[in-house]
C-alpha positions in Angstrom: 0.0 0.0 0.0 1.3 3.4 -0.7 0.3 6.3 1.1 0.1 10.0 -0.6 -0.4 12.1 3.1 -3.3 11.5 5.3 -5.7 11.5 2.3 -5.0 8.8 -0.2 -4.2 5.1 -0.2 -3.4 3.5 -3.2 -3.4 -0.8 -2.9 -3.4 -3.5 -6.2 -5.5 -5.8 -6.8 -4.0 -8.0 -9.4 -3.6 -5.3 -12.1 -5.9 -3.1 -10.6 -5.0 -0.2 -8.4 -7.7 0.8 -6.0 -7.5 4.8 -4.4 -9.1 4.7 -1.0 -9.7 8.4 -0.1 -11.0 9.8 3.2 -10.3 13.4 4.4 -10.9 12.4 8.3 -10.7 15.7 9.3 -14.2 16.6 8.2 -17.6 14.5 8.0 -17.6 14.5 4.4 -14.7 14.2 1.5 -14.4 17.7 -0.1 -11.5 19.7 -1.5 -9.8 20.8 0.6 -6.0 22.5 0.1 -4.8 19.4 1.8 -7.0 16.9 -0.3 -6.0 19.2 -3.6 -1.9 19.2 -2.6 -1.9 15.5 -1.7 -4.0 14.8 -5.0 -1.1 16.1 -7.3 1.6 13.7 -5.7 -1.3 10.4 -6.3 -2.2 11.2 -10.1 1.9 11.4 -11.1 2.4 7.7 -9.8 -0.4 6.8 -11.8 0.4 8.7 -14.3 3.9 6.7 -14.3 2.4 3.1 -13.4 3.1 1.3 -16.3 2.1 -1.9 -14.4 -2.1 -0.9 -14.2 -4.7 -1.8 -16.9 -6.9 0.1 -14.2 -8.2 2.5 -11.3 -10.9 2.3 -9.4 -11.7 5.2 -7.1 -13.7 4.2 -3.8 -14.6 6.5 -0.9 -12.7 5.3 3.1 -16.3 7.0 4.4 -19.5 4.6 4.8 -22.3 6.9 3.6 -20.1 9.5 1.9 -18.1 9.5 -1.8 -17.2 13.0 -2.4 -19.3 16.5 -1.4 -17.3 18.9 -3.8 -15.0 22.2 -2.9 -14.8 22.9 0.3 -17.2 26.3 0.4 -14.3 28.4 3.3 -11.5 27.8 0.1 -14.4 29.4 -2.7 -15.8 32.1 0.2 -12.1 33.4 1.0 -12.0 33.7 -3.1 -11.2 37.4 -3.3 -9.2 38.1 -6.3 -10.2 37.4 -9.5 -6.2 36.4 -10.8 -5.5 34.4 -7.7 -9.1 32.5 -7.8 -8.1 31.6 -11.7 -5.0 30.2 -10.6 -6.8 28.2 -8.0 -9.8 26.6 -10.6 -6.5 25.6 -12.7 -5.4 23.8 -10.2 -8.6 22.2 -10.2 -8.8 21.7 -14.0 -5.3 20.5 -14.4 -5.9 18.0 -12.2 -9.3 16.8 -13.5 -7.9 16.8 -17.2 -4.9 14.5 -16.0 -7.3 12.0 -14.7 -9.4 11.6 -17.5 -5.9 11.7 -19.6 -4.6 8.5 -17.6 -3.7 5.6 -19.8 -5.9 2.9 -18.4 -9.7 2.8 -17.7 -10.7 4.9 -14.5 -14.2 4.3 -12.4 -15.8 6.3 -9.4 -17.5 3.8 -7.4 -20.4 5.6 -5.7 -21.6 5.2 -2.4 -23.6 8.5 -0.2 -23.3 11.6 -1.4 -21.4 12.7 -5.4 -22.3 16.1 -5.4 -20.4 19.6 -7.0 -16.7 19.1 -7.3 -17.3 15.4 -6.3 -19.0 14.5 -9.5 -16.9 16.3 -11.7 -14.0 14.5 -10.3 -16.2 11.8 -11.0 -17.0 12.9 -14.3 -13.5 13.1 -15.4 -12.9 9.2 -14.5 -13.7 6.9 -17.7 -16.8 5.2 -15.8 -19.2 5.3 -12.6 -20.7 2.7 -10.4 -23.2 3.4 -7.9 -24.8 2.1 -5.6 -28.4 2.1 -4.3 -28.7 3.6 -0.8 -30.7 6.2 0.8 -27.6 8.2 1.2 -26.7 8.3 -2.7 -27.8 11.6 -4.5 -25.6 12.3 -7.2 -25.7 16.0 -8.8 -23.9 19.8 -8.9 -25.6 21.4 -6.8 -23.7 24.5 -7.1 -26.2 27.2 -9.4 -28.7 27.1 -5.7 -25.3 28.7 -3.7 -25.4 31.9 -6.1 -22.4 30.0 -7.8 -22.2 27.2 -11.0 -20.0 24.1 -11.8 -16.6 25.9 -12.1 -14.2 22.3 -12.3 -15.5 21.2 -15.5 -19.2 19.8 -14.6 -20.9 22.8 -17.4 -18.6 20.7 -20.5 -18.5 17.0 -19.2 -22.1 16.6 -18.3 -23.6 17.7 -21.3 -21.1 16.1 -23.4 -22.1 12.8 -21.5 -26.0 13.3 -21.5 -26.7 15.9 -23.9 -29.3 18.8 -23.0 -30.8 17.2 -19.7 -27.5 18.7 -18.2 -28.8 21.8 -18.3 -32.0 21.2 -16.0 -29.8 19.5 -13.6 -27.4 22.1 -13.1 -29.6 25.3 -13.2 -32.0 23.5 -10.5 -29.2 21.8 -8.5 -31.1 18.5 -8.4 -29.8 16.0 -6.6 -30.5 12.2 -8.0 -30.7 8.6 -6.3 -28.4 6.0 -7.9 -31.3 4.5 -10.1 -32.6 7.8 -11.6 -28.5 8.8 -12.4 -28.2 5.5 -14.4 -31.1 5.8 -16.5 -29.8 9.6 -17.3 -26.6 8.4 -17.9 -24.7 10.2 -15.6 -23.9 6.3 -14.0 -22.9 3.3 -16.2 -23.5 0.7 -13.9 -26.2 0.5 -11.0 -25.6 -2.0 -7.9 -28.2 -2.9 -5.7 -29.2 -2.2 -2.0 -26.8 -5.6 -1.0 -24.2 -5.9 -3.6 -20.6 -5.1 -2.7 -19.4 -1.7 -4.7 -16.0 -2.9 -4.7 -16.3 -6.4 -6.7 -18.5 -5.2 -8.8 -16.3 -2.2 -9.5 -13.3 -4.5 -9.8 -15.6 -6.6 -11.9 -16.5 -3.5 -14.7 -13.3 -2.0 -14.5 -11.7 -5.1 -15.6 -14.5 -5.5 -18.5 -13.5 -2.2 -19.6 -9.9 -2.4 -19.6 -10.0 -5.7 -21.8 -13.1 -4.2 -24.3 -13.6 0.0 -24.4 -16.3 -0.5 -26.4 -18.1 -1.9 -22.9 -19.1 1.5 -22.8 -21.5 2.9 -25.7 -21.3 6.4 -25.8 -22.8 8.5 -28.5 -22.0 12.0 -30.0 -24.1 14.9 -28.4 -26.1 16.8 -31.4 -26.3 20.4 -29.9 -27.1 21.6 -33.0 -30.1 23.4 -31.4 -27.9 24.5 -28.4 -28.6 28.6 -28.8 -32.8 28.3 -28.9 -32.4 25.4 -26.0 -29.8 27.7 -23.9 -32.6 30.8 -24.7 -35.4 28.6 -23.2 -33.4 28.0 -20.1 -33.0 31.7 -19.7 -36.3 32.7 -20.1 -37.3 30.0 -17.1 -34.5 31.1 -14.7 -35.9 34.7 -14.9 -39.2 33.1 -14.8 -38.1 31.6 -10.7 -35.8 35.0 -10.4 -38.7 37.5 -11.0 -36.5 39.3 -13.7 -33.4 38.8 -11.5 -30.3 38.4 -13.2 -28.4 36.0 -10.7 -24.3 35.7 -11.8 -24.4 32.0 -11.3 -26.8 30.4 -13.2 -27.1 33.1 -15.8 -23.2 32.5 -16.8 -23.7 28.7 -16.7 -25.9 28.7 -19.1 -23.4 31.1 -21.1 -20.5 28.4 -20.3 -22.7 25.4 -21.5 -23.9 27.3 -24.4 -20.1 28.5 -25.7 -18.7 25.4 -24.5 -20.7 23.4 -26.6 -19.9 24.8 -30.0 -15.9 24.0 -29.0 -13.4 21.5 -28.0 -13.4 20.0 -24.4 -10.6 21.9 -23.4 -11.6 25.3 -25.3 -14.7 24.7 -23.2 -13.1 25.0 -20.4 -11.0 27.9 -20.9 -14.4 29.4 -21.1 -16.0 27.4 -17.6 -13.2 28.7 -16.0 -13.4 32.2 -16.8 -17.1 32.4 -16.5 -16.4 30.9 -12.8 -14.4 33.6 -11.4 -16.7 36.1 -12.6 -19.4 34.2 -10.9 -18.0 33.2 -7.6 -16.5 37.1 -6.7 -20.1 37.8 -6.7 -21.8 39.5 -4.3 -24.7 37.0 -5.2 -22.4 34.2 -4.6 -20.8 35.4 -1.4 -24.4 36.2 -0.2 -25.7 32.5 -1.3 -22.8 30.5 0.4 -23.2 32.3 3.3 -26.8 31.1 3.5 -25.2 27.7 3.6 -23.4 28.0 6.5 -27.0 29.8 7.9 -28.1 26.5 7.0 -26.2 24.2 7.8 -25.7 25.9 11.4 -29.5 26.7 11.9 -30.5 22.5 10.6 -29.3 21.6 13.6 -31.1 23.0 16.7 -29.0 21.5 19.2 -25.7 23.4 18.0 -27.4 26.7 19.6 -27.9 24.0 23.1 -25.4 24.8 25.9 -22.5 22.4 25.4 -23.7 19.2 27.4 -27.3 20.2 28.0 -29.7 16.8 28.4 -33.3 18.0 27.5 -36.0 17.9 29.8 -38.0 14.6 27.9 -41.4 15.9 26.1 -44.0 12.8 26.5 -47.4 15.4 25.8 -47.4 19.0 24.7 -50.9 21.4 25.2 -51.5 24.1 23.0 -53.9 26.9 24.7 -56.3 28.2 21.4 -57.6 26.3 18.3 -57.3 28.9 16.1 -54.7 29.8 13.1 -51.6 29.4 15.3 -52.9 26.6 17.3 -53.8 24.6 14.5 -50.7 25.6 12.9 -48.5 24.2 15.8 -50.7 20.7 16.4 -49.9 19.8 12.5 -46.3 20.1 12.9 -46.3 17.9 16.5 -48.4 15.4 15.1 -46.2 14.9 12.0 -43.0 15.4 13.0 -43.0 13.2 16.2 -44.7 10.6 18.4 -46.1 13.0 21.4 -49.6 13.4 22.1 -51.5 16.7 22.3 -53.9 18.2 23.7 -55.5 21.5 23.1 -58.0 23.6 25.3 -59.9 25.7 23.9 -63.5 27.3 23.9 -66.4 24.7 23.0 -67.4 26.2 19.8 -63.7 26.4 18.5 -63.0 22.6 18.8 -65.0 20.7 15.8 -63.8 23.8 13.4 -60.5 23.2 14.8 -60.1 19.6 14.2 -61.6 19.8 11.0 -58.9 22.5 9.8 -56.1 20.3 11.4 -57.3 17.2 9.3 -58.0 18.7 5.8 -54.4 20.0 6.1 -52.7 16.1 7.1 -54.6 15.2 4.2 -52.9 17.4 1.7 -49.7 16.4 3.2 -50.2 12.9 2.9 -51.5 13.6 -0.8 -47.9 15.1 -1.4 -46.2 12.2 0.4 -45.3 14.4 3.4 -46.4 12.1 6.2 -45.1 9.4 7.9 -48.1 7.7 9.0 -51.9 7.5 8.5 -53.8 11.1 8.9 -56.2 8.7 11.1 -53.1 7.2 13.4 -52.1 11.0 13.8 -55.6 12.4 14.7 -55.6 9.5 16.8 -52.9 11.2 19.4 -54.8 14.9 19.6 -57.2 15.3 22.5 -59.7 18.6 22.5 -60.8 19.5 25.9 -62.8 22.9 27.2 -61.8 22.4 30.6 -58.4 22.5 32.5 -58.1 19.2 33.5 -56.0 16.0 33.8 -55.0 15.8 30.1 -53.4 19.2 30.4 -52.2 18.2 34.2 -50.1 15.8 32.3 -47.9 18.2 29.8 -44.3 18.4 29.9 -44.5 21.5 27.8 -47.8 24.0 27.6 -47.6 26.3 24.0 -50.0 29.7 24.6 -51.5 30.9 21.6 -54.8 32.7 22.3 -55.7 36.3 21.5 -53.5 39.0 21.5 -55.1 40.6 24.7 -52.8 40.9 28.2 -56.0 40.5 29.9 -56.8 37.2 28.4 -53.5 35.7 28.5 -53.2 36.7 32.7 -56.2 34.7 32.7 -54.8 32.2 31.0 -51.7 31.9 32.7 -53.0 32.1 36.5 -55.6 29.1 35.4 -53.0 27.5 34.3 -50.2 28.1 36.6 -52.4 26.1 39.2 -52.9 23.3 37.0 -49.7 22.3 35.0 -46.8 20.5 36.8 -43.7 22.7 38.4 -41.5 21.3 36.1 -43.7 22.0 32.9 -42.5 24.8 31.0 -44.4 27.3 29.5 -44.2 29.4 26.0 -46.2 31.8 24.5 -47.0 32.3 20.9 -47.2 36.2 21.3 -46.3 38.4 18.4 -46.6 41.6 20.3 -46.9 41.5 23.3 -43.8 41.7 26.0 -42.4 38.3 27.1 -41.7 40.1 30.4 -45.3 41.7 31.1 -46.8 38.1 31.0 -44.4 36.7 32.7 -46.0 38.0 36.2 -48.5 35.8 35.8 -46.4 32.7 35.2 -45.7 30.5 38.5 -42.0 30.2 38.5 -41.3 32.5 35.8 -37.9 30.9 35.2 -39.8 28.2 33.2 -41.8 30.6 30.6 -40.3 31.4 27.7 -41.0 32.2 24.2 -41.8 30.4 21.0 -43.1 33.0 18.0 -44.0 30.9 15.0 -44.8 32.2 11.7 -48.2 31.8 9.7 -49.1 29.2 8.3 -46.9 27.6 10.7 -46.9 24.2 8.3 -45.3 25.9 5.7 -42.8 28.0 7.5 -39.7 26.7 9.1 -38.8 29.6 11.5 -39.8 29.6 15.0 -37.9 32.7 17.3 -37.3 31.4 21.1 -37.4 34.5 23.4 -36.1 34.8 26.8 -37.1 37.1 28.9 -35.6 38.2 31.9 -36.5 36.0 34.3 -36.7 33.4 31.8 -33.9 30.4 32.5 -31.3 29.3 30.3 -32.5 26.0 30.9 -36.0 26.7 29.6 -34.4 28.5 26.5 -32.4 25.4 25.7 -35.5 23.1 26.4 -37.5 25.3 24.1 -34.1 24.6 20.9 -35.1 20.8 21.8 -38.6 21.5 21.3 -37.7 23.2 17.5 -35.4 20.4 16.6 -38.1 17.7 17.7 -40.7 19.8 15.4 -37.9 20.0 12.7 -38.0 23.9 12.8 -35.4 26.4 12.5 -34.7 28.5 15.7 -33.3 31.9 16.5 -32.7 32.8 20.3 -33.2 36.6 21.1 -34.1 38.4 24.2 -37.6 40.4 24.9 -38.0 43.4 22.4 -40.7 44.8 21.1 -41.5 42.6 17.9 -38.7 40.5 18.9 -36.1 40.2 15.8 -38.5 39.8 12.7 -41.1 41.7 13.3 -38.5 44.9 14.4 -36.3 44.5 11.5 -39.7 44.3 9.6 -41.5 47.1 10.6 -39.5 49.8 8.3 -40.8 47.4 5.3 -44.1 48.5 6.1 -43.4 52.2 8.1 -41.4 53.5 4.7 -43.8 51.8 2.1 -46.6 53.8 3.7 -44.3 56.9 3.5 -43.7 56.8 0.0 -47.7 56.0 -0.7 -48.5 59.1 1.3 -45.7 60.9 -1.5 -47.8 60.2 -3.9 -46.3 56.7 -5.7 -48.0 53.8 -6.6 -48.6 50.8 -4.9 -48.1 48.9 -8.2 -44.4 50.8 -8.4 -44.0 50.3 -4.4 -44.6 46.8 -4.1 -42.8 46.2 -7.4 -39.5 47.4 -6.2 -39.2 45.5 -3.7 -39.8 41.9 -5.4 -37.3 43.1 -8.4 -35.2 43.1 -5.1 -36.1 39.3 -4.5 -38.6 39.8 -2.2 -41.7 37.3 -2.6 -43.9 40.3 -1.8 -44.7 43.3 -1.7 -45.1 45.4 1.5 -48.4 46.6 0.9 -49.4 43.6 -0.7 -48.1 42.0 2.6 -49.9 44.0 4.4 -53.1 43.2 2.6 -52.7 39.4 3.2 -51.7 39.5 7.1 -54.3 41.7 7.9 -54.7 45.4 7.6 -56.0 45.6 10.9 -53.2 44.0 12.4 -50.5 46.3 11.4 -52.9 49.4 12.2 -52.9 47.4 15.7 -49.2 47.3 16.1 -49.4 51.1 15.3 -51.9 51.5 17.6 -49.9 50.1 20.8 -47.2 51.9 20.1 -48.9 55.1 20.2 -49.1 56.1 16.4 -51.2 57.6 14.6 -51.1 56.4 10.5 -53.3 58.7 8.6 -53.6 56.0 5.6 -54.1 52.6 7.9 -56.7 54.5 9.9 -58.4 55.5 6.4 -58.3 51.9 5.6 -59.2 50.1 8.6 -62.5 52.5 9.1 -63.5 51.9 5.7 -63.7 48.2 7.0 -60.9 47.0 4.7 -59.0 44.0 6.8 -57.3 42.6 3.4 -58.8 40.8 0.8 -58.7 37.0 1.8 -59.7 39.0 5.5 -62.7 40.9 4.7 -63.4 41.1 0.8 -61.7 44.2 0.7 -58.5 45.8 1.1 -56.0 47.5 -1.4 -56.3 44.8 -4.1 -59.2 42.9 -6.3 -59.6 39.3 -6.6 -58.2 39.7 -9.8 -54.3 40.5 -7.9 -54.9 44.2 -9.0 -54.7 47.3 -7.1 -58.3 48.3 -6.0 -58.9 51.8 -7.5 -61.8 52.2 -4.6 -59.0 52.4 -2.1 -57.0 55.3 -3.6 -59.2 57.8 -2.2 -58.5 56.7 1.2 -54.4 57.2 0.8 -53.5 60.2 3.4 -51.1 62.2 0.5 -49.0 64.6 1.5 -46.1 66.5 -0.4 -45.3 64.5 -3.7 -41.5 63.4 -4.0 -41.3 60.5 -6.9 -38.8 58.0 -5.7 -37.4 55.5 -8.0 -36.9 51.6 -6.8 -33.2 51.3 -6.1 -33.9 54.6 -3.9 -36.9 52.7 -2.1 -34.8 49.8 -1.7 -31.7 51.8 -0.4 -34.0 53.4 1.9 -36.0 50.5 3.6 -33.1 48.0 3.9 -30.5 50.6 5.7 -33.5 50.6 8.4 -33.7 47.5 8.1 -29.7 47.5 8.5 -29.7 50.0 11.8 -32.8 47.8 13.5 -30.5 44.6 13.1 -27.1 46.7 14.6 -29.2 48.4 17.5 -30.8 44.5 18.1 -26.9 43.5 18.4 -25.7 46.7 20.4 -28.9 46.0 22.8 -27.8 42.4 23.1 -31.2 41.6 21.9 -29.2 38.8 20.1 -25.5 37.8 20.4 -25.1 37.3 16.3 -25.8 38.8 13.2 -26.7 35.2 12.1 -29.8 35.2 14.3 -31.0 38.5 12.1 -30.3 37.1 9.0 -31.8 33.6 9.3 -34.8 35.2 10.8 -35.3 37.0 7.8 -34.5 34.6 5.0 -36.7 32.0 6.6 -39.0 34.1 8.1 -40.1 36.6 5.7 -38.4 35.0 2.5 -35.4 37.6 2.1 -33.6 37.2 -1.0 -31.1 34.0 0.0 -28.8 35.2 -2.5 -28.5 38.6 -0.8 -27.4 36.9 2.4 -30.2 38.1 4.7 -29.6 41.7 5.4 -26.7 42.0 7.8 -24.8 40.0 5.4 -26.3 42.3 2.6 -25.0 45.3 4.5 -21.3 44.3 4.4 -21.3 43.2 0.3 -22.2 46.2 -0.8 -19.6 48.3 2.0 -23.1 49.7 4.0 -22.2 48.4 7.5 -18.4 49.9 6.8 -20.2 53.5 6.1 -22.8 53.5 8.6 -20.7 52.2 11.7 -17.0 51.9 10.5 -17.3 48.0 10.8 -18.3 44.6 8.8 -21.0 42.4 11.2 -19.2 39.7 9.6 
């Protein structure tokens, strides 16, 4: 066996060589400058090994071949000579290896994905195998970036035009389907062993090349095709014209009318334009976000054992309720039960069903919708079921009064050890907590509407509220499979603050006299999924003229609105829009104008995100939250922020605002 650093083994088996690889250091293989400097040394003794007819390529992890480039190496990319250099490197290698003498296969096994299949790409064959860990695709256009180490000329010279929806959408494929593509020549099943069978084909190959039938690509039609795929990225963009899939489409296009390695002359140069992005930086930061944010119990106190959850109650049937139940009952095993008034229960169950059963339509449930229905209890009385939670979630109306009711009933009732978390939106964390026996146990857990669909959820802790409770409350999220945020009490805690210039300056500049249809449109040629007064229409009108309310301001427009009984369309009938999508022309009458000043998008978007940009620094000056990270995955998953952008804190320090407006990066 010969050794090539920490990285690569290389053993014979008859005339075979066999290249183990494992990067221990991490979970998964990727490139990293190790993996890339130790590769060199491997691919010259091949290069030299007169005495092989063969390679086969095999993975030391169990349920991983290769993830790709390490994303710190493509993040720290910062200069556009040095980052060619660097995809050279990567090229140079990858042409070597498909320029060996001797047949080469990639046996499959867990994940192939980005710079791991186009390593794989440049061997002669691939062998997978079937397992729930296999997904074999280049998943790079979703991180802002695109196949930079030859994946945008191999793939489409191996499959032909199909490339191109892989790569713009990033799909990911099982063994099976990335055989009958063709990205995979040979499929072993569920039991086989990878490594005969690889032995097996690579041996078939090396004594008969025409083992493998590969035909000419005709991409004769390659300029309407690549036109088509344009068209439908700016179709899921809104008009956006994002670096990274926009230029591999140009790379597949221009590399398809030339040689392989004219090809990817032009890959690479395409590459670096795309990966020193601000699009790019901003979508491989949301991958870390990710990746962090997955995983609830990273945010945990080191060593932490949660308090074990064996029933949850949820006080109120209504949209949040409901919203919460769903996401218990199919994410885990616990039973709930839910108090609420008499009349609210049938409605409520109802709601909770029809919504399992659209999920089970799509495949999205684990068990039967009867089996789940079968664990939720509905009660109108405080009494044993609720006696018997481990964890109680509030989330009746909006009303202190109400909710001190609640809490003293309750506080009587519940064991000491139960903790307790309110649903509130608005109201302080710290005013309820009074009415909270042992208020060290009462915490907060905001969740976003419909609560099915959305992933955030923000835990609060107030200031009598225990670390313990806050780290019960992460273990709660993970069990629920939703994304958390930790932040202290504050008026509309991290979302909702950052928020509330969205809506503040959106009324400003309808009040200057321009339109909604010009307001709302700036801001999804931003990348937002909607528009703030459009927004506004579809929460409630009422509610944001609420929030105004408590805070002791007066909104000439809202207060127009409300008292002309327009809640929002899908609220009341009526609102600022028509069925039809279209601005209602009823409602212009009822805008409070004052002295006209025409502002044009980018100066609306400037304008809203630096407030946005100042809420998030005071939140983190306040110690409202610790990290920017908590701002910016509350927005991106909370309100759909642009993930390319990087959430706004992230935003702030591409484009040199945080540097201007306090002299420092939040990164």
């Amino acid at each position: 066996m010969t050794s090539y650093g920490k990285i690569y083994k290389l053993t014979k088996e008859g005339e075979l060589g066999i290249v183990t690889f494992d990067v221990s250091a991490e979970g998964m293989n990727t490139w990293t400058r190790e993996a890339i400097d130790e590769a060199g040394g491997l691919i010259e003794d091949l290069e030299k090994a007169s005495d092989l007819k063969g390679v086969i390529f095999i993975s030391g992890k169990p349920e991983n071949f290769h993830a790709g480039a390490n994303l710190n190496l493509l993040d720290e990319m910062k200069d556009p000579e040095d980052t060619a250099k660097a995809m050279g490197v990567f090229h140079t290698m990858f042409n070597r290896l498909e320029a060996l003498p001797y047949p080469t296969v990639a046996a499959i096994h867990g994940h192939c994905l980005g710079g791991g299949l186009e390593f794989a790409l440049a061997c002669t064959a691939r062998i997978a195998k079937e397992s729930k860990t296999t997904l074999i695709g280049l998943p790079e256009c979703s991180l802002g970036i695109f196949p930079g180490g030859g994946g945008t000329q191999r793939l489409p010279r191996l499959i032909g035009y199909g490339a191109i929806e892989l790569i713009l959408k990033g799909k990911m494929l099982p063994a099976a389907k990335a055989h009958s593509t063709g990205i995979v020549d040979l499929l072993v099943g569920p039991e086989g062993d990878l490594l005969k069978e690889a032995i097996r084909f690579t041996e078939k190959i090396a004594a008969d090349p025409n083992t493998l039938q590969r035909k000419d690509q005709d991409f004769s039609q390659i300029d309407a095709v690549a036109d088509m795929a344009r068209q439908e990225v700016l179709k899921v963009t809104r008009g956006r014209e994002i670096p990274g899939p926009m230029l591999a489409i140009k790379a597949i296009q221009e590399g398809a009318k030339v040689t392989l390695e004219e090809g990817l002359k032009i890959e690479k140069n395409l590459f670096v334009e795309a990966v020193l992005s601000n699009q790019a930086k901003g979508g491989i930061h949301i991958f870390f976000l990710k990746t962090m944010s997955d995983k609830p119990k990273n945010m945990m106190t080191k060593g932490f054992e949660p308090k074990p959850i064996n029933k949850v109650g949820i006080l109120g049937f209504g949209t949040m309720g409901r919203g919460i139940i769903i996401d218990i009952l199919r994410n885990t095993q616990i039973p709930v039960v839910v108090k609420d008034v008499p009349q609210a229960l049938e409605p409520g169950k109802t709601f909770v069903k029809k919504i399992l059963e659209k999920l089970a339509e799509k495949k999205k449930l684990k068990a039967p919708v009867e089996d789940l229905m079968g664990r939720l209890t509905v009660t109108s009385e405080y009494g044993q079921e609720l006696k018997e939670a481990d964890l109680v979630v509030e989330a009746v109306f909006e009303d202190i009064k109400v909710k001190k009711e609640v809490y003293e009933e309750l506080s009587q009732l519940v064991k000491e050890d139960c903790i307790i978390a309110s649903n509130t939106s608005s109201i302080p964390l710290n005013a309820m907590a009074q009415y909270v026996s042992r208020p060290e146990r009462f915490g907060g857990a905001h969740f976003f509407s419909p609560v099915w669909l959305m992933q955030l959820v923000e835990v609060i802790q107030g200031a009598e509220t225990s670390r313990e409770t806050v780290d019960n409350l992460l273990n709660f999220a993970a069990l629920i499979r939703k994304r958390p945020i930790v932040c202290k009490d504050h008026p509309g805690f991290v979302v909702n603050a950052v928020l509330f210039p969205y809506f503040m300056k959106s009324l400003e500049f309808l009040e200057a006299g321009n339109t909604i249809e010009n307001i709302d449109g700036a801001f999804t040629r931003f990348g937002l999924p909607v528009g703030p007064i459009r927004l506004m229409d579809e929460v409630g009108i009422d509610i944001s003229y609420n929030v105004l309310k408590g805070k002791g301001m007066e909104q000439g427009t809202l207060k127009n609105v409300v008292g002309d009984g327009r809640m929002g369309f899908k609220k009341s009938g009526k609102g600022f829009f028509l069925e039809d999508g279209s601005v209602d022309p009823t409602v212009l009458p009822l805008i409070s104008l004052k002295e006209k000043r025409e502002i044009s998008a980018e100066q609306m978007q400037t304008e809203v995100l630096t407030e946005m940009v100042k809420i998030g620094h005071a939140l983190l000056e306040k110690g409202i939250v610790s990290d920017p990270r908590m701002i910016d995955i509350g927005m991106i998953w909370g309100t759909g922020f642009p993930a390319d952008r990087g959430g706004p804190m992230k935003w702030a320090d591409l484009i040199g605002l945080s540097d201007e407006l306090f002299g420092k990066t939040f990164y």
